[in-house]
C-alpha positions as CSV (number, residue, x, y, z in Angstrom):
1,X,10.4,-20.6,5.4
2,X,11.5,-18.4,8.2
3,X,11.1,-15.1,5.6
4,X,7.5,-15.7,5.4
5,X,7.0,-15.2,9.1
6,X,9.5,-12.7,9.6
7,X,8.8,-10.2,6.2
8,X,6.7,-7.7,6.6
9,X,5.6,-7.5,3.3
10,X,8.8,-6.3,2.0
11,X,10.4,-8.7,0.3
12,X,12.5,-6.5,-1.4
13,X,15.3,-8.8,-3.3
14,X,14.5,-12.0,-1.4
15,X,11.5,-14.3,-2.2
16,X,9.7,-17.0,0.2
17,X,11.6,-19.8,-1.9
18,X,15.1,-20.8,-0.9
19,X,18.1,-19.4,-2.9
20,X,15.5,-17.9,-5.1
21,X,16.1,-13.8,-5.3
22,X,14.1,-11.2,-7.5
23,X,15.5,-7.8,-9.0
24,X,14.8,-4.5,-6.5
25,X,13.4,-2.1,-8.1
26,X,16.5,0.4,-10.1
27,X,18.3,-2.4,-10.7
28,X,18.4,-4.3,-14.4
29,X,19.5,-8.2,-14.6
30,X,22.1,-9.3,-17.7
31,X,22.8,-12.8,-18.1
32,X,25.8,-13.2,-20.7
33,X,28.6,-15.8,-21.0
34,X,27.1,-17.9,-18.0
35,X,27.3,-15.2,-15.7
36,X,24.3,-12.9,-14.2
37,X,25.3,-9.5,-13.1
38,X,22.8,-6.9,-11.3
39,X,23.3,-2.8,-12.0
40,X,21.4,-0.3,-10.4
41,X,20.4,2.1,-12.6
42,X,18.4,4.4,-10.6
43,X,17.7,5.5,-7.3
44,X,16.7,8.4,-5.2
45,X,19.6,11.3,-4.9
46,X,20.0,13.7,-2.4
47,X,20.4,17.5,-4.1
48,X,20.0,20.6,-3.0
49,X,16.9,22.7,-4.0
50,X,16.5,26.2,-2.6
51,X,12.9,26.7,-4.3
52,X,10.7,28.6,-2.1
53,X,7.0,27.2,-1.3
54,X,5.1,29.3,-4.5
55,X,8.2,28.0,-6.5
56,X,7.7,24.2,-5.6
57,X,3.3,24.5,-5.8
58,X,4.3,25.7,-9.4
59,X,6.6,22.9,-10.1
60,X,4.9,20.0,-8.6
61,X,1.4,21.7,-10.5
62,X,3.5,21.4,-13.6
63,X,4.9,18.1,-13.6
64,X,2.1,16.1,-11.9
65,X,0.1,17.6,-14.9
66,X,2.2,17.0,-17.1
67,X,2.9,13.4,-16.1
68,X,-1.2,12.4,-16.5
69,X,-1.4,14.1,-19.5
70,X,1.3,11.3,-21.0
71,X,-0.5,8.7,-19.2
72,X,-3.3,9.5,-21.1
73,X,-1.4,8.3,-24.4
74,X,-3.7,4.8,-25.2
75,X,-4.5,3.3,-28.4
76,X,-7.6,2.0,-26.9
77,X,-10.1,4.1,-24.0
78,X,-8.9,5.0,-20.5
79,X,-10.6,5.5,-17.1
80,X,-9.8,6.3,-14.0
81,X,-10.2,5.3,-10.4
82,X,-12.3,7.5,-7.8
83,X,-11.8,7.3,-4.7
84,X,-13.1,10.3,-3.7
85,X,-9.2,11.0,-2.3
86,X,-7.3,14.0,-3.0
87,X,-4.9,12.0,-5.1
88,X,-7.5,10.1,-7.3
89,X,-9.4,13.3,-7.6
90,X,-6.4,15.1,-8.3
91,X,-5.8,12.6,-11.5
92,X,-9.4,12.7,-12.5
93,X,-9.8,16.1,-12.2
94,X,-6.6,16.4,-15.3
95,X,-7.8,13.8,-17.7
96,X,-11.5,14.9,-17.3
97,X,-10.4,18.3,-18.6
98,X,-8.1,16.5,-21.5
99,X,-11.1,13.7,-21.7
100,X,-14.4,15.1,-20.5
101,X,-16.2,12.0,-21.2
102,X,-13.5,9.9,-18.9
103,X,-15.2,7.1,-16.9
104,X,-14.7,6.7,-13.3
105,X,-14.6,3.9,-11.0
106,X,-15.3,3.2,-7.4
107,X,-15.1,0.4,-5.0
108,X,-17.4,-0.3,-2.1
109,X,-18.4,-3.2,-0.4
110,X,-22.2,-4.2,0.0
111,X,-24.0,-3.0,2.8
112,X,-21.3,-1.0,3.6
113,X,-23.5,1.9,4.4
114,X,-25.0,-0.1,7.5
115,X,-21.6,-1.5,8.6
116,X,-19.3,1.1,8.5
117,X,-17.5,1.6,11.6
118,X,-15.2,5.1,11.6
119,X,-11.8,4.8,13.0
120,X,-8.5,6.4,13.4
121,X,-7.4,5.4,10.1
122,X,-10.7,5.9,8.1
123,X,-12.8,8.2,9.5
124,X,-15.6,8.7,6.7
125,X,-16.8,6.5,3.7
126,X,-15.5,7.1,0.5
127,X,-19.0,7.0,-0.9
128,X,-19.3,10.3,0.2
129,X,-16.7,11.5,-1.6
130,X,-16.9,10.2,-4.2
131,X,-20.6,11.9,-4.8
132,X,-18.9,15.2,-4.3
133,X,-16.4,14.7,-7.2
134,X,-18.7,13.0,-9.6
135,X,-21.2,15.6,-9.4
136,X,-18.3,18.5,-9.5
137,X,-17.2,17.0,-12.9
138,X,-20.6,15.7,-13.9
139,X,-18.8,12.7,-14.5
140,X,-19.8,8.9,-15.9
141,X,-19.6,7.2,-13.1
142,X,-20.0,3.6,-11.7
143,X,-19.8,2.1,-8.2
144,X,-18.3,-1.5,-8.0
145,X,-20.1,-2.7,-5.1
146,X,-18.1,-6.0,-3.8
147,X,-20.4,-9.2,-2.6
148,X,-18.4,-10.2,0.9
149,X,-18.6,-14.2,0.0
150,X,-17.1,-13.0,-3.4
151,X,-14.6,-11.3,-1.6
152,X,-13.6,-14.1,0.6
153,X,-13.9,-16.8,-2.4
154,X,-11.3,-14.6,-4.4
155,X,-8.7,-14.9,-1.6
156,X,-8.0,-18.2,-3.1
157,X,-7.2,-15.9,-7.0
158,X,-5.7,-13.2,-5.1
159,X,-2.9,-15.8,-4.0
160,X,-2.4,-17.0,-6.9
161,X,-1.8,-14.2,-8.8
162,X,0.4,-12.6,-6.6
163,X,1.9,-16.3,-6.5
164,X,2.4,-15.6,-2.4
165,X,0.5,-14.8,0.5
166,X,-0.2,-11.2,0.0
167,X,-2.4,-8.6,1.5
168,X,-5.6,-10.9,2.2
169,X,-8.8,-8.8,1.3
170,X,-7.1,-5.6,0.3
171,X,-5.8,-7.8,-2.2
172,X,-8.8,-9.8,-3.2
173,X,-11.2,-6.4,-3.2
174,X,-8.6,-4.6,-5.6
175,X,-9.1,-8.3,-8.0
176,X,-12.4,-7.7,-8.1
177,X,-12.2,-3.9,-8.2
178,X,-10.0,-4.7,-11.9
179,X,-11.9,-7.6,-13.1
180,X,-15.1,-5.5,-12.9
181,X,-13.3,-2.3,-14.5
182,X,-12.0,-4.8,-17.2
183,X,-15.2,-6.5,-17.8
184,X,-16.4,-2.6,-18.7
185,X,-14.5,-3.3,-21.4
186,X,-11.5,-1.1,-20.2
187,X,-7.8,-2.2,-20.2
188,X,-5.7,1.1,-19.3
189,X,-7.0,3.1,-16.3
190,X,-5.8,5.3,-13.8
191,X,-4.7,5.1,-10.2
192,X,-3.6,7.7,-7.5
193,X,-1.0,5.6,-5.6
194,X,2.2,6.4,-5.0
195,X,1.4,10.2,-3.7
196,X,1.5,9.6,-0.3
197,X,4.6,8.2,0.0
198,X,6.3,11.1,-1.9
199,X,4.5,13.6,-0.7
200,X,4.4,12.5,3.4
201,X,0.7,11.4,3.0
202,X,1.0,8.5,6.2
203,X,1.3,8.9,10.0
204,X,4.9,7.9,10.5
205,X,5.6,10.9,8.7
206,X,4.2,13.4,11.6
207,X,3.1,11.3,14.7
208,X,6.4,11.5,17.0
209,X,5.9,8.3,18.4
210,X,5.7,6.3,14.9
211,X,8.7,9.0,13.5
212,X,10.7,7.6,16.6
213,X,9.9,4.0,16.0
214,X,12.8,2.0,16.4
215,X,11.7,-0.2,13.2
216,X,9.5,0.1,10.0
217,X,6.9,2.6,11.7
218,X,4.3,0.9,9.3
219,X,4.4,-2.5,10.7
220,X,4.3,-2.4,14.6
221,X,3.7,-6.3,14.9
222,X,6.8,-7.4,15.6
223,X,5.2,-9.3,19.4
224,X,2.1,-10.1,17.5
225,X,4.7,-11.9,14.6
226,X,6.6,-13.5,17.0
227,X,3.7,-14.6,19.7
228,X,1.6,-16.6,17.1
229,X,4.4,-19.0,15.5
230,X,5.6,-22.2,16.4
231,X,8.5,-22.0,20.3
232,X,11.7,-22.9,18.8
233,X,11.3,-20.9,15.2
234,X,12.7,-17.5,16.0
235,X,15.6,-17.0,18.2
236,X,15.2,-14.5,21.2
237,X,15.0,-11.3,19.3
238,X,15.7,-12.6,15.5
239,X,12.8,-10.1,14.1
240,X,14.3,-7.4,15.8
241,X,17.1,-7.9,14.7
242,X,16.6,-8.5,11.1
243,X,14.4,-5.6,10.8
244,X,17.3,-3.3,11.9
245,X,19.9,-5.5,9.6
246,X,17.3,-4.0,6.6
247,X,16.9,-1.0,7.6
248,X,20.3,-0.3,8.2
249,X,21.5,-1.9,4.9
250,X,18.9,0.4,2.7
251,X,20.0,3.6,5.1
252,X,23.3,3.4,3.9
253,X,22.3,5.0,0.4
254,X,20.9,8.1,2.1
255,X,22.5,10.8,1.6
256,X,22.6,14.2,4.6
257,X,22.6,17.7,3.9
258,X,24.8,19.3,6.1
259,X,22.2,22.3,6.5
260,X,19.5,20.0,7.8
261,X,18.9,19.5,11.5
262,X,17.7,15.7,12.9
263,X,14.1,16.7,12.2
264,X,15.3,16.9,8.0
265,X,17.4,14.2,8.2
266,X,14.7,11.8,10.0
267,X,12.2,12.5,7.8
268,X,14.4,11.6,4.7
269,X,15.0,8.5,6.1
270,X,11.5,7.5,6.4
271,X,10.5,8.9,3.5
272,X,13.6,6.6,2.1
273,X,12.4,3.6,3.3
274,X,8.7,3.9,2.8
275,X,9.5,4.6,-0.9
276,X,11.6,1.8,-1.2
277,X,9.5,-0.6,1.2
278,X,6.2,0.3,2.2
279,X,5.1,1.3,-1.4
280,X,6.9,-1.2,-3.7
281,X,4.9,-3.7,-1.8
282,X,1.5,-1.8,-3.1
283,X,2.5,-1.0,-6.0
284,X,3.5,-5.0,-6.4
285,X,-0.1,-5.7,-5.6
286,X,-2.2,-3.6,-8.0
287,X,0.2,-4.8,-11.0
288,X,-0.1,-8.4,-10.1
289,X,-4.0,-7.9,-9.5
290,X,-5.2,-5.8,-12.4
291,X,-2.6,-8.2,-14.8
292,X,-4.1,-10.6,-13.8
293,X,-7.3,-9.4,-15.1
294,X,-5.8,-7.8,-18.3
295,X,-6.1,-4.8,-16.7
296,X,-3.4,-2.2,-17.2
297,X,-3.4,0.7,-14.2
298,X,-0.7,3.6,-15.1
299,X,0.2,5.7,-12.0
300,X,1.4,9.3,-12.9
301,X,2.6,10.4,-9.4
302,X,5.2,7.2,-9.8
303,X,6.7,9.6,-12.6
304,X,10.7,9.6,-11.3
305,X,10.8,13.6,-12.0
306,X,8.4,13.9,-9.1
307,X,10.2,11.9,-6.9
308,X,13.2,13.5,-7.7
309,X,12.2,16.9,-7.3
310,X,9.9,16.5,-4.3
311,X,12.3,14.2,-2.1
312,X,14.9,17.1,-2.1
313,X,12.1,19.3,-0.7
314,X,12.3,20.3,2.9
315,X,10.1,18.2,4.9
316,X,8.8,21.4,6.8
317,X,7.2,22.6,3.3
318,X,6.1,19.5,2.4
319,X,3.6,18.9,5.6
320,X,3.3,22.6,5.7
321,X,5.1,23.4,9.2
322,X,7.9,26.3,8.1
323,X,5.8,28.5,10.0
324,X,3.8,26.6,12.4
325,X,4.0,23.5,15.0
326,X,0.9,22.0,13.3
327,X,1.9,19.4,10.2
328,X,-0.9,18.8,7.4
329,X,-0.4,15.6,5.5
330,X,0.4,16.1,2.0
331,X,0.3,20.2,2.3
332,X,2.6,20.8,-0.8
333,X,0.4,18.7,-2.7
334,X,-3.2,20.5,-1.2
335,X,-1.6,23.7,-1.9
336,X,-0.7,22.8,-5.6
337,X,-4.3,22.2,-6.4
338,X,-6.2,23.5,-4.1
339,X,-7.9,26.1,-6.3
340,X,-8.9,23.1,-8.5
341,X,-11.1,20.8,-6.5
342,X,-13.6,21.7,-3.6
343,X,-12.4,22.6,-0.5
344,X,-13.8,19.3,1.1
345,X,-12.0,17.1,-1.7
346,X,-8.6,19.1,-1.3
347,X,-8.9,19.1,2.8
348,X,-10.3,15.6,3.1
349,X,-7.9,13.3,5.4
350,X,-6.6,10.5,4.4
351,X,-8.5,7.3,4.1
352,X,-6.3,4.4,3.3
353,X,-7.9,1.7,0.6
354,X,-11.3,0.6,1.7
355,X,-11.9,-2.3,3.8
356,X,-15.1,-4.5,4.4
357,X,-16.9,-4.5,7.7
358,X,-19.6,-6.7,7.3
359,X,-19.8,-9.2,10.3
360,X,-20.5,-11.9,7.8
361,X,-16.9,-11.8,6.6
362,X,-15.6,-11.8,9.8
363,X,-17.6,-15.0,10.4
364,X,-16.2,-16.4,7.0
365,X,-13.0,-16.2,7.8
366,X,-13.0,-17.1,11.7
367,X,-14.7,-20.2,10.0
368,X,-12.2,-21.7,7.8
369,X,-9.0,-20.6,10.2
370,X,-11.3,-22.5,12.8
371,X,-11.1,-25.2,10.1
372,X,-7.4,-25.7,9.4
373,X,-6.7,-25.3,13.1
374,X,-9.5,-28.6,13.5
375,X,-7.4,-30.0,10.7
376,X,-4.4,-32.1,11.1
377,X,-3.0,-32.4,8.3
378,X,-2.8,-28.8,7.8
379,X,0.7,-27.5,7.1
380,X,0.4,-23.9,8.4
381,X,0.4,-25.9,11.9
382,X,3.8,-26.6,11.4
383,X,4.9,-23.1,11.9
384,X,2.0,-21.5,13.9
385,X,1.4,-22.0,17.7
386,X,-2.2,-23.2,17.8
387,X,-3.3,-22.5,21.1
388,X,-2.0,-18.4,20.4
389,X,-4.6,-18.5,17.1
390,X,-7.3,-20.4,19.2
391,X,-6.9,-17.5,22.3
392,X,-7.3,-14.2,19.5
393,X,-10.6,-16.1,17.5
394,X,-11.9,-17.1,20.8
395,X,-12.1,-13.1,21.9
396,X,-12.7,-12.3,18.3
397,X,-9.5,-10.4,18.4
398,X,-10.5,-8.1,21.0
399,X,-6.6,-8.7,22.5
400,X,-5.0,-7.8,19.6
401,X,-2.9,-4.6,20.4
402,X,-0.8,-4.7,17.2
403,X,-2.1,-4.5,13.7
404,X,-0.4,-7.1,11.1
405,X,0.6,-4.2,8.6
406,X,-0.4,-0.5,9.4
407,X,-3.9,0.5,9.3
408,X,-4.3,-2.2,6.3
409,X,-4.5,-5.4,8.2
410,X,-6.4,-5.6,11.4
411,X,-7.6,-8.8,12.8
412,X,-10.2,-10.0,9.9
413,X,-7.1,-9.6,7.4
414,X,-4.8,-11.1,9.7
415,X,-7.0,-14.2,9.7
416,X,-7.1,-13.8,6.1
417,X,-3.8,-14.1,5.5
418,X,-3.0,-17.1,7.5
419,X,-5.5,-18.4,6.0
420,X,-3.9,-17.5,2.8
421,X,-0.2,-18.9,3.7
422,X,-2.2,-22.2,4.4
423,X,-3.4,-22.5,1.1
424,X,-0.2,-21.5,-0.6
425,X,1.8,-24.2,1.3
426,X,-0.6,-26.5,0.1
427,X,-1.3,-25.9,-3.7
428,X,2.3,-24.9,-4.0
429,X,3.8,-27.9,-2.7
430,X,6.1,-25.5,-0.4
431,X,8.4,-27.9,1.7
432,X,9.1,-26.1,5.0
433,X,12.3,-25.6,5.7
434,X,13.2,-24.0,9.4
């Protein structure tokens, strides 16, 4: 029970159940003659590549192109996901000029227009966006507009289809996002994940203070982690570390180039981990969510001859900083399209997947943790510290100086997803074992 508290979304090999393990991802499972035996059978190499910047926009133009246009292959119609992103609008922007009549999909939330609050992370709307690109492409487009009760009702399917606690709302928005584009009468369509963490899309790739981070630079809640559960569960600095006990044991497949001063080498390391972490945990969620509404979403920038070719790329290229003290996320991947989309599209920053910032969900989800607090028979009190919960909601998490997981899950999330582990306990008959 203690890996539910301590994971930071990374499972990765372990599960929440006891002596219960799943495959990572490169490895393959054969059972024969009573005896299971794990093989990896792929994995990220380090190379040497000596292509210069016009060389690797050419390449990376080729294969990303060439990835979507296999994609593509369905025996039944395909659409695609807009965000309005240079990665979506990357991917539209290739199978509208293979399939001109390509639908497109959006998600917003209702009266999100009104609430919308910029911040560090998400500084404009994707609406916005999104208007630009449709018009550019003249596309058929429609806007999934998300009702905020819906939203928090669905946290409830969202659980159980990822059969854990999961992502709270981000997960529940993207079930609703797929159950719409599936009741279009769609069941292949395409997504733009995966780019960022290839191409150094995140923060933690640039900001010195998160490339420093003694820890997954994604998930700077270890205090907030250990300040809400139970005295007695952790031992003085268990999350710590176990989180440098992961880290370490996934480091030790990295492989330096001798050429490649501590700037290189850190950045390979991150972009290690965040491959291997930080992304199989998204990538996780959209299968489970859009399976779960017969939905099937391909992602072409997943394609391993991307990853292969672009991890062995010098970081300086990739956030464009061989000749300047400045980085730009993604610059490799602006450059190799940038005569292809509009300037405001290709230079947009990136927004991470849209959240909800109506009050009212706030006030849904304040409501029901107020609820199992109230209640006693509520098995999440078994592992949380009550009187922690009752101090954030009674400030409405104005003391919150950590976020759960990155610039994903703030405070309405985090209530979410304790409110989720409470009703995972319960209609999975989880016995809690610390």
């Amino acid at each position: 029970m203690k890996c539910l508290a301590l994971d930071l979304h990374i499972v990765h090999g372990n599960t929440f159940f006891k002596n219960i393990f799943e495959l990572k991802a490169g490895y393959i499972g054969i059972y024969k003659n009573n005896e299971f035996n794990e093989y990896k059978y792929w994995d990220l190499e380090t190379k040497e590549c000596n292509d210069s910047l016009d060389e690797a926009i050419e390449k990376v133009h080729f294969l990303l192109t060439d990835a979507t246009k296999r994609q593509l292959v369905s025996d039944v119609g395909i659409c695609s996901m807009l965000s309005g992103g240079l990665d979506s609008s990357i991917l539209t922007k290739i199978a509208h000029d293979i399939i001109p009549d390509i639908k497109t999909f959006s998600i917003d939330f209702i009266n999100n227009e009104k609430d919308f609050t910029p911040n560090d992370y998400q500084l404009t709307k994707d609406s916005d966006y999104v208007k630009i690109m449709k018009e550019y492409l003249n596309s058929n487009h429609k806007t999934i507009k998300i009702d905020n009760n819906i939203l928090f009702y669905l946290l409830d399917e969202a659980l159980i289809a990822r059969d854990m606690p999961g992502m709270a709302d981000i997960d529940s928005s993207m079930y609703a996002f797929c159950n719409k584009i599936s009741e279009d009468g769609f069941k292949v369509c395409l997504s733009g994940e995966c780019s960022d963490e290839i191409f150094g899309g995140y923060p933690w790739f640039y900001k010195t203070h998160l490339v420093q981070y003694d820890g997954f630079p994604w998930a700077l809640s270890e205090n907030l982690r250990s300040s809400i559960l139970k005295k007695g569960i952790l031992k003085e600095n268990e999350l710590k570390e176990y989180i440098h006990f992961k880290i370490k044991s996934s480091l030790k497949n990295v492989e330096k180039l001798s050429k490649n001063d501590e700037f290189e080498n850190r950045f390979r390391d991150i972009n290690y981990l965040t491959i291997k972490w930080f992304m199989m945990t998204l990538v996780e969620r959209t299968d489970r969510m859009s399976m779960a509404n017969s939905l099937e979403v391909r992602v072409p920038f997943a394609d391993h001859r991307i990853f292969e070719y672009v991890y062995n790329l010098p970081a300086r290229m990739k956030l464009g900083i061989s000749n300047s003290t400045i980085p730009t996320e993604k610059y490799l991947l602006r450059k190799s399209f940038e005569n292809e989309l509009p300037e405001n599209i290709v230079y947009r920053k990136k927004s991470p997947f849209p959240k909800t910032y109506d009050p009212n969900y706030l006030k849904l989800v304040e409501t029901e943790m107020l609820d199992i607090l109230n209640n006693t028979n509520s098995k999440l009190l078994k592992i949380i510290d009550k009187n922690a919960i009752c101090n954030i909601l009674n400030i409405h998490g104005e003391n919150l100086t950590e976020n759960w997981f990155g610039q994903l899950m703030t405070y309405p999330q985090t209530l979410a997803y304790l409110i989720q582990i409470n009703k995972w306990l319960e209609i999975y008959n989880v016995e809690i074992d610390i």
